[in-house]
GUNU-561425 format. One line per field, with one value per residue (C-alpha): y, x, z. Coordinates in Angstrom, 2 decimals, padded with zeros to 5 digits. Layout:
! GUNU-561425
Y	(Y_...) .
X	(X_...) .
Z	(Z_...) .
//
This chain:
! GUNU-561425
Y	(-118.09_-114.86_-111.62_-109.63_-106.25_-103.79_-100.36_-097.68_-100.42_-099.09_-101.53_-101.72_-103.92_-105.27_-103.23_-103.57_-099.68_-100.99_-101.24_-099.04_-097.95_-097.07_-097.54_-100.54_-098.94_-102.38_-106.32_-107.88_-110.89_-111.07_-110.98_-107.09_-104.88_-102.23_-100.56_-103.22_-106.69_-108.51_-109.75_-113.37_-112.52_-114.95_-114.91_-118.01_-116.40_-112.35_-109.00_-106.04_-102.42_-100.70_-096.65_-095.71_-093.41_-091.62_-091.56_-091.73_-095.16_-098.22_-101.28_-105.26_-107.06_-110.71_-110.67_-112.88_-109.59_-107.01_-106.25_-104.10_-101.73) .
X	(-095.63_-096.35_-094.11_-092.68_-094.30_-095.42_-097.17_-095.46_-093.36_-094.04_-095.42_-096.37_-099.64_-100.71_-104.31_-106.38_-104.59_-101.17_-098.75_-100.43_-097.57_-098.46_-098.20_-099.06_-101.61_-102.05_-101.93_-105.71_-106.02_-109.70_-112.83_-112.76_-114.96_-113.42_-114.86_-117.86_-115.66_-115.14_-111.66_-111.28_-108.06_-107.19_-103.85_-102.32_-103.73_-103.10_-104.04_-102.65_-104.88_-102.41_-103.37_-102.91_-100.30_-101.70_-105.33_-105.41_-107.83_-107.48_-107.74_-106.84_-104.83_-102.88_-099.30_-098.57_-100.58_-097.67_-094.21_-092.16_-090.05) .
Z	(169.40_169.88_168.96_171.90_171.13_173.43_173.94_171.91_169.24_165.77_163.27_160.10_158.06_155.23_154.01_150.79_150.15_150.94_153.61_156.34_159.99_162.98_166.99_168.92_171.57_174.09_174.19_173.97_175.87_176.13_173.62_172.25_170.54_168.25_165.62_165.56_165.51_167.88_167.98_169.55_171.79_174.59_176.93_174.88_171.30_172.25_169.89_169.56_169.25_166.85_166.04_161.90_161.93_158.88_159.58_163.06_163.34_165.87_164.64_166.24_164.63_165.39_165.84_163.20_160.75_162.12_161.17_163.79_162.44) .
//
């Protein structure tokens, strides 16, 4: 099931560098293209665009991949 998180929730992610925060931009519920991937979202299986608060990136990531807080 999918986490409750919306526009503006601050999260944080697991990266090769370490634990990376930033801001969840919007809820993907369609096929999207960021950064060259293509992230797989559909309404039952959403994605979140979340914005690096240190380096100022977007990025998709699954629900299950972010910790709010």
């Amino acid at each position: 099931m999918p986490k409750s998180l919306k526009p503006g929730d601050k999260v944080s992610w697991g990266t090769s560098g370490g634990e990376t925060h930033g801001t969840v931009e919007k809820k993907v519920t369609s096929a999207t293209q960021v950064k060259g991937h293509t992230a797989k979202a559909t309404k039952e299986q959403p994605q979140f665009v979340v914005k690096s608060a240190k380096s100022g990136k977007t990025a998709v990531h699954k629900p299950d991949d972010l910790k709010k807080g």
